[in-house]
ZAMARGU-4260 file (C-alpha; in steps of 0.2 Angstrom, whole numbers, plus 5000, padded with zeros to 4 digits):
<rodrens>
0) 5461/5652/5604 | 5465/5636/5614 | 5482/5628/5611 | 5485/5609/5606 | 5488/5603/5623
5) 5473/5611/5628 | 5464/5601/5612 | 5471/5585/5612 | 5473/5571/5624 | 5492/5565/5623
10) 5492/5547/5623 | 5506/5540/5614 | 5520/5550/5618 | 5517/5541/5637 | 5523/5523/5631
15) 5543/5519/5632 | 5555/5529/5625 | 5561/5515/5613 | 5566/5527/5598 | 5582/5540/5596
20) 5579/5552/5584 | 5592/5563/5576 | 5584/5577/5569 | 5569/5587/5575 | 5564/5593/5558
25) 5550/5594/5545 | 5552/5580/5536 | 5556/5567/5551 | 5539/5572/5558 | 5530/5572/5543
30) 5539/5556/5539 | 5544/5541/5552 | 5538/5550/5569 | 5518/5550/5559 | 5522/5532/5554
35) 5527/5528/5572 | 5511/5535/5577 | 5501/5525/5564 | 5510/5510/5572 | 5503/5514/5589
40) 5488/5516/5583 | 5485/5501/5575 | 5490/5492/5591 | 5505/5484/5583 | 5517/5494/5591
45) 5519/5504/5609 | 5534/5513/5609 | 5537/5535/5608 | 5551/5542/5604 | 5564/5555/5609
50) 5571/5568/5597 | 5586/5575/5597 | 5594/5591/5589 | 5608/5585/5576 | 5616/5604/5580
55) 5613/5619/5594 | 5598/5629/5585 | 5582/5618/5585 | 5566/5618/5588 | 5568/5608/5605
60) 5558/5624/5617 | 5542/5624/5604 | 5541/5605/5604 | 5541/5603/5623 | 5530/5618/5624
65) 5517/5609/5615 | 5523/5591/5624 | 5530/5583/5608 | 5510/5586/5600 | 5506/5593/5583
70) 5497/5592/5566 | 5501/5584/5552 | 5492/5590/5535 | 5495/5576/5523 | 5483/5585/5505
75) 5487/5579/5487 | 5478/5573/5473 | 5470/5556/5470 | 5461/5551/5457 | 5460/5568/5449
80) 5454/5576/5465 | 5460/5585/5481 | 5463/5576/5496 | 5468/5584/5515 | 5469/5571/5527
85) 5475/5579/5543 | 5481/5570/5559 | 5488/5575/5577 | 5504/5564/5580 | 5506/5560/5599
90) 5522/5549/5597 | 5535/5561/5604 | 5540/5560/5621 | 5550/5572/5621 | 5565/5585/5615
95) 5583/5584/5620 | 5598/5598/5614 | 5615/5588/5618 | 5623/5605/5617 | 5613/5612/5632
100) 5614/5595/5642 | 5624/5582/5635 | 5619/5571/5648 | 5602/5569/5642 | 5610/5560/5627
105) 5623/5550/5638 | 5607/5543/5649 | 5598/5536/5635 | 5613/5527/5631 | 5609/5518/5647
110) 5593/5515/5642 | 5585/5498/5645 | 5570/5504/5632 | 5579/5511/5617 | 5580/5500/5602
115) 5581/5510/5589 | 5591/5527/5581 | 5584/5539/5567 | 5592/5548/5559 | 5591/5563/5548
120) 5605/5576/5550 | 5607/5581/5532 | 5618/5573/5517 | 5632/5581/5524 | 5631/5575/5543
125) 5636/5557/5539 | 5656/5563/5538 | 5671/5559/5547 | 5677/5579/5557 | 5695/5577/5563
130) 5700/5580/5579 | 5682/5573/5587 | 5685/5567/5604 | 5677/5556/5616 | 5676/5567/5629
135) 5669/5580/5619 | 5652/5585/5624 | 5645/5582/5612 | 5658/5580/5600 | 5655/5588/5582
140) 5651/5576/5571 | 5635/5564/5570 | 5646/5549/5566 | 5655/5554/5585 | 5643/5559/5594
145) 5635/5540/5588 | 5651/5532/5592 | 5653/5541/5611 | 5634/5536/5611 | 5637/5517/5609
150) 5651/5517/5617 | 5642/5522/5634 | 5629/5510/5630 | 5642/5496/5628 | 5650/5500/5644
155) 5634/5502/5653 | 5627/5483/5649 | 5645/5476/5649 | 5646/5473/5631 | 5628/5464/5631
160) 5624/5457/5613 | 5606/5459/5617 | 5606/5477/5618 | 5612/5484/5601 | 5604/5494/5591
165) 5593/5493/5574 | 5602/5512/5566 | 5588/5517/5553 | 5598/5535/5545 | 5589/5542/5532
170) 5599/5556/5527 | 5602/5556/5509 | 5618/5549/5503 | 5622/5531/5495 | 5622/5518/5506
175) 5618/5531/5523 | 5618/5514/5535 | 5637/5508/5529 | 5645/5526/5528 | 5639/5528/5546
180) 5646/5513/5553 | 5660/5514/5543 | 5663/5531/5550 | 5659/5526/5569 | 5672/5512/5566
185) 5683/5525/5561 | 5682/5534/5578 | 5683/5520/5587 | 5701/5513/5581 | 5703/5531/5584
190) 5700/5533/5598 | 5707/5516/5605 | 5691/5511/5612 | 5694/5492/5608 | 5694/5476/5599
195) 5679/5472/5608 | 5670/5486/5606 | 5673/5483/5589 | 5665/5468/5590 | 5650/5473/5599
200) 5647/5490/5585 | 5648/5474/5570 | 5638/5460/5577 | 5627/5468/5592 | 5619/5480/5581
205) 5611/5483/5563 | 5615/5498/5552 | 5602/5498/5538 | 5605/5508/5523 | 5588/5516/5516
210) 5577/5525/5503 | 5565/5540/5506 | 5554/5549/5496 | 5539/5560/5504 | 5540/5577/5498
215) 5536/5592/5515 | 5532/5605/5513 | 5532/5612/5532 | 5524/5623/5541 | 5511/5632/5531
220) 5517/5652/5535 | 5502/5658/5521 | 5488/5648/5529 | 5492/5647/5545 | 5475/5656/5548
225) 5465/5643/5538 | 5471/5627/5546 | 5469/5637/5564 | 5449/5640/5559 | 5448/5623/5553
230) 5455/5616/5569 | 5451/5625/5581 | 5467/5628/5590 | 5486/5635/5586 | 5499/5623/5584
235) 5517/5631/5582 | 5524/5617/5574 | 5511/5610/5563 | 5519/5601/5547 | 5512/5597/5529
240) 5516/5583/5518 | 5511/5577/5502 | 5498/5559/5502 | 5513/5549/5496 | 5524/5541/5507
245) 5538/5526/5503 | 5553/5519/5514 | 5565/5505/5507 | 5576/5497/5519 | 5590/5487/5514
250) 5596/5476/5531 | 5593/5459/5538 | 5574/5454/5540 | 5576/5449/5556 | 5577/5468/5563
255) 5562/5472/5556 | 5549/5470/5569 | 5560/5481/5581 | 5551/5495/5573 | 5536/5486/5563
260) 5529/5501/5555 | 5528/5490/5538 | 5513/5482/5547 | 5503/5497/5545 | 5496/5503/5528
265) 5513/5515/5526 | 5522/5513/5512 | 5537/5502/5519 | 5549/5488/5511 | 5563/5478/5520
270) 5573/5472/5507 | 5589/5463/5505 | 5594/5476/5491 | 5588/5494/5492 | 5596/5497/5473
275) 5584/5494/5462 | 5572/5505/5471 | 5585/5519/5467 | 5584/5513/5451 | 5566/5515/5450
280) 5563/5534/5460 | 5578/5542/5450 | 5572/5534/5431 | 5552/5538/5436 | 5550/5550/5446
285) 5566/5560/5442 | 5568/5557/5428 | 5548/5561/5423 | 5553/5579/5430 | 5567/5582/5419
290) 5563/5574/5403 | 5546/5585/5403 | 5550/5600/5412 | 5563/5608/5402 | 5552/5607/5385
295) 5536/5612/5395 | 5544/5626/5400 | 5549/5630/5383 | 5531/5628/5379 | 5524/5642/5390
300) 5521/5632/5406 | 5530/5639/5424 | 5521/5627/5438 | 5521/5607/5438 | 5504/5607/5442
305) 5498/5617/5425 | 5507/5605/5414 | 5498/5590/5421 | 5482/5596/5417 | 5488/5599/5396
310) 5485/5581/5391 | 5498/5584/5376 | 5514/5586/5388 | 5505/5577/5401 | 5503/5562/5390
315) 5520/5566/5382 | 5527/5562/5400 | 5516/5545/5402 | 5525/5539/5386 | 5542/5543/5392
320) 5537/5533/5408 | 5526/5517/5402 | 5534/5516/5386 | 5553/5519/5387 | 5558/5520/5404
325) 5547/5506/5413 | 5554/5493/5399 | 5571/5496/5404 | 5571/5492/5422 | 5571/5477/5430
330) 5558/5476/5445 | 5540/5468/5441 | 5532/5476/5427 | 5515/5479/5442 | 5525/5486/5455
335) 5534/5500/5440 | 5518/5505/5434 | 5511/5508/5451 | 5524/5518/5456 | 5520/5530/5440
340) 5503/5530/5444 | 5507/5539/5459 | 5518/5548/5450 | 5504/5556/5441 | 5496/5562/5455
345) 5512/5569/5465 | 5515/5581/5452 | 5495/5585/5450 | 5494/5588/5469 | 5483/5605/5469
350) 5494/5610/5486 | 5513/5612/5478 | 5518/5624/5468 | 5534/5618/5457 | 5543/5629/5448
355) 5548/5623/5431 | 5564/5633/5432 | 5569/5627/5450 | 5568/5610/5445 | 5578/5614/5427
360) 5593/5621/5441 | 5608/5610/5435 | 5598/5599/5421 | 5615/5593/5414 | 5621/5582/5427
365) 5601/5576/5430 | 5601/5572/5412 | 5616/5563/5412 | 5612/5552/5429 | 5591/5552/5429
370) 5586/5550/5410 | 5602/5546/5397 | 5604/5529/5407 | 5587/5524/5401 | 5591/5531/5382
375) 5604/5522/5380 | 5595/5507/5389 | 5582/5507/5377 | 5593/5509/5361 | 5604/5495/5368
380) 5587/5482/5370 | 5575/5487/5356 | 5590/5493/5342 | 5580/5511/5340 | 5580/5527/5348
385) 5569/5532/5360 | 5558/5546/5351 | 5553/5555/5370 | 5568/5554/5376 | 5577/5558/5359
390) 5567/5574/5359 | 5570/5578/5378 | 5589/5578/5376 | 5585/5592/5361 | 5574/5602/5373
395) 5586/5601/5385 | 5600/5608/5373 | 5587/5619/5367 | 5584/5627/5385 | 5601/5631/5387
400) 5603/5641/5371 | 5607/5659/5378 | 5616/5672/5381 | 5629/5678/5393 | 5629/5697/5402
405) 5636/5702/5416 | 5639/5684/5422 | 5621/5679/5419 | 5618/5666/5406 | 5600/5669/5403
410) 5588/5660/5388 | 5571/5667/5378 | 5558/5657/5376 | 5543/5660/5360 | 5531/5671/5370
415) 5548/5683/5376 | 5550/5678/5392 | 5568/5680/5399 | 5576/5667/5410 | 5590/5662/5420
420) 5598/5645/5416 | 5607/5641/5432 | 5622/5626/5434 | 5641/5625/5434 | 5652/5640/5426
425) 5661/5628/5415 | 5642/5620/5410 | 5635/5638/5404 | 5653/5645/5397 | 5653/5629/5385
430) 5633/5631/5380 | 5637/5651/5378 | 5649/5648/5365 | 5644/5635/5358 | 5626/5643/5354
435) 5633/5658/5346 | 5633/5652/5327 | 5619/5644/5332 | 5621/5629/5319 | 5608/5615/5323
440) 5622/5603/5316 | 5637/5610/5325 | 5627/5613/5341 | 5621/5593/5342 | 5638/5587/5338
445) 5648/5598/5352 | 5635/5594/5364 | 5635/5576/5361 | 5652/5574/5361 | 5658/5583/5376
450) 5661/5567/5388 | 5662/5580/5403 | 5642/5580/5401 | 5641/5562/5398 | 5652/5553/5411
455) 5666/5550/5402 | 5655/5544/5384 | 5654/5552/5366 | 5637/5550/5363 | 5640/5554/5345
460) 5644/5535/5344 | 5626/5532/5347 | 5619/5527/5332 | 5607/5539/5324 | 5608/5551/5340
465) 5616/5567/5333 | 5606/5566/5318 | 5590/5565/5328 | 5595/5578/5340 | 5601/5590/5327
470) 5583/5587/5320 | 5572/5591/5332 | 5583/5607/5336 | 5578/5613/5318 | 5561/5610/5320
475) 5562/5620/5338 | 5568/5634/5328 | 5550/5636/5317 | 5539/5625/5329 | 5533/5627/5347
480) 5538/5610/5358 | 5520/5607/5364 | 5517/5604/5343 | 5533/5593/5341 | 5526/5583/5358
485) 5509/5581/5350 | 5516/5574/5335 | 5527/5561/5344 | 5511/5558/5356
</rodrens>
């Protein structure tokens, strides 16, 4: 069977290097490299871009045996149906490992085309590592090595003010753009590298902080041999994705046409404020999976996918969504139900299989940051408990009622089915006691009261809650929580 390169003409990958990537991964291909190469295409851009590997094991030799070219299979669900959209992405020049040839890196620094650096080196690269120098090649940390990066490039064009840099880190951590630069900083006093240097890292260059959300799934080991029939070549690095696709970046407007890729039909905002975004992805999306998931499971359902096509917990989740989670948010009442419209379709996507129980791992804290914000939102502005919700918090107690052996705490749900509730020791020692008289009463009241759970509140001062809570846990106890959700439907 031919290869890609023996497929596919490379034609992208030959304009200027004017992209750094950090991170030669999955998702960064499947994600900003494949909107890079949407901007080429279009015409609005002509720039390719260089990856680099964030540590020493990467996949540097299979990308630049295939010249930067691969697949990207993009397949999800719209409108009730499945959709593949596959594409080759030609926008990588090439692969660089600054542990094998640190000079690589140094000469981009010098680089009269580069505008921009990606990043995406997990949530724990963007961290200060004592004892990082600059001579270091490369030094440890990703902060450093950016830092002994910048400060080449600074020395290079005599402190130019033309030639900073638009940063664009994607890794997942609050404010990714400010921790960064507050991190190179860091290094640079240091490192005694100088007030203007200083100067040049604040006003020469833009760190934006941002938002991502595509879920990748990679390369696809168990169909490898369907997509190479399909295609009608072998592609060692090809990468699937879902349909959806959103990037939020919060930095100055006048950055953006550095890498322009919002003028393609890829899901891009520049914004002055990438918060209320947050807001929306954790109280939606996230807060969709873990209001639902834990009483579907309970209701006899393992997979994301099989839920959705129940209308009972499908529309119980809808309600949670439109009716009180979208009223407590505060970005335009179109663009919220949008996003849930999409919403519905990402967990109906035919091509992911998500496991109830992988998403229930640590469901106390998730509760407490991705769906108790909008029950007490919704008490607070409409003076009445959120019936979904209500019942949610119940399932999610309910769920946790088990038993401890051998250091497992494991649950039973009404067809028999034995499962391990996974999160902190502390978390499944409290449930484990507190479940053994099994009180409705007693349980409600020691769960809603224990301010570790809930950030420091007692949310037995909520009014009506523990009632509530403690009713729908006697009602678990004779009825099924697909019946409870029909009723509240």
């Amino acid at each position: 069977m031919k290869t890609i390169n023996e497929t596919v003409e490379k034609v992208y990958g030959n304009y200027p290097e004017k992209v750094l990537q950090f991170g030669e991964g999955n998702f960064l291909r499947a994600f900003v490299d494949w909107m890079i190469d949407k901007a080429n295409r279009d015409g609005v851009y002509q720039g390719s871009i260089v990856l680099c590997q964030p540590i020493a094991q990467g996949l540097k030799d299979m990308i630049n045996a295939q010249d930067g070219v691969y697949t990207l299979a993009m397949r999800g669900a719209e409108n009730g149906k499945p959709v593949e959209n596959i594409e080759v992405i030609t926008s990588v020049s090439r692969c660089i490992n600054p542990y094998e040839d640190y000079d690589a890196l140094l000469e981009l620094a010098r680089s009269k085309d580069l505008e921009v650096v990606v990043s995406n080196t997990t949530e724990a690269g963007i961290a200060y590592h004592a004892g990082d120098r600059l001579t270091d090649c490369p030094p440890v940390s990703f902060p450093a090595k950016v830092t002994a990066f910048l400060y080449e490039r600074y020395r290079a064009f005599g402190g130019d003010m033309d030639r900073g840099l638009l940063f664009l880190p994607v890794e997942l951590i609050d404010n990714n753009g400010a921790e960064l630069k507050r991190i190179i900083l860091q290094y640079a006093d240091e490192w005694n590298l100088g007030d203007d240097f200083v100067r040049w890292v604040n006003e020469a260059n833009e760190f934006t902080s941002t938002l991502v959300d595509r879920i990748v799934t990679g390369y696809p080991r168990d169909e490898i041999s369907y997509f190479e029939e399909k295609l009608g070549y072998k592609d060692n690095i090809i990468d699937t994705s879902e349909l959806f696709n959103l990037w939020v970046i919060e930095g100055d407007q006048k950055w953006a046409d550095r890498l322009p890729v919002h003028k393609t039909d890829a899901n891009v905002i520049w914004t002055d404020d990438v918060k209320p975004y947050k807001k929306r992805k954790v109280r939606i999306l996230n807060g969709a999976h873990t209001s639902t998931v834990l009483a579907a499971y309970l209701a006899g359902y393992d997979i994301v996918g099989d839920f959705m096509k129940d209308d009972t917990v499908r529309t119980f989740m809808n309600d949670v969504i439109y009716k009180e989670v979208i009223p407590t948010l505060d970005l335009p009442k179109e663009e919220l139900e949008s996003f849930a419209a999409a919403v519905n379709d990402r967990f109906a996507n035919p091509y992911i299989k998500h496991k109830l129980l992988d998403i229930a791992l640590n469901s106390c804290s998730k509760f407490n940051a991705r769906c108790l914000p909008s029950l007490l939102g919704y008490a607070e502005t409409k003076g009445e408990l959120p019936k979904c919700l209500t019942f949610s918090l119940a399932a999610f107690i309910k769920f946790y009622q088990g038993r401890m052996e051998n250091g497992v705490y494991a649950g039973t749900r009404k067809d028999g089915t034995q499962y391990q509730i996974r999160d902190d020791e502390a978390v499944l020692n409290f449930f484990a006691e507190t479940w053994k008289n099994g009180d409705a009463d007693a349980v409600a009241e020691a769960v809603l009261s224990n301010t570790d759970f809930w950030s420091g509140r007692d949310l037995t001062e909520v009014a009506g809650l523990k009632d509530a809570v403690a009713g729908y846990l006697k009602e678990m106890e004779t009825k099924g929580t697909k019946e409870i959700m029909a009723e509240l439907i």
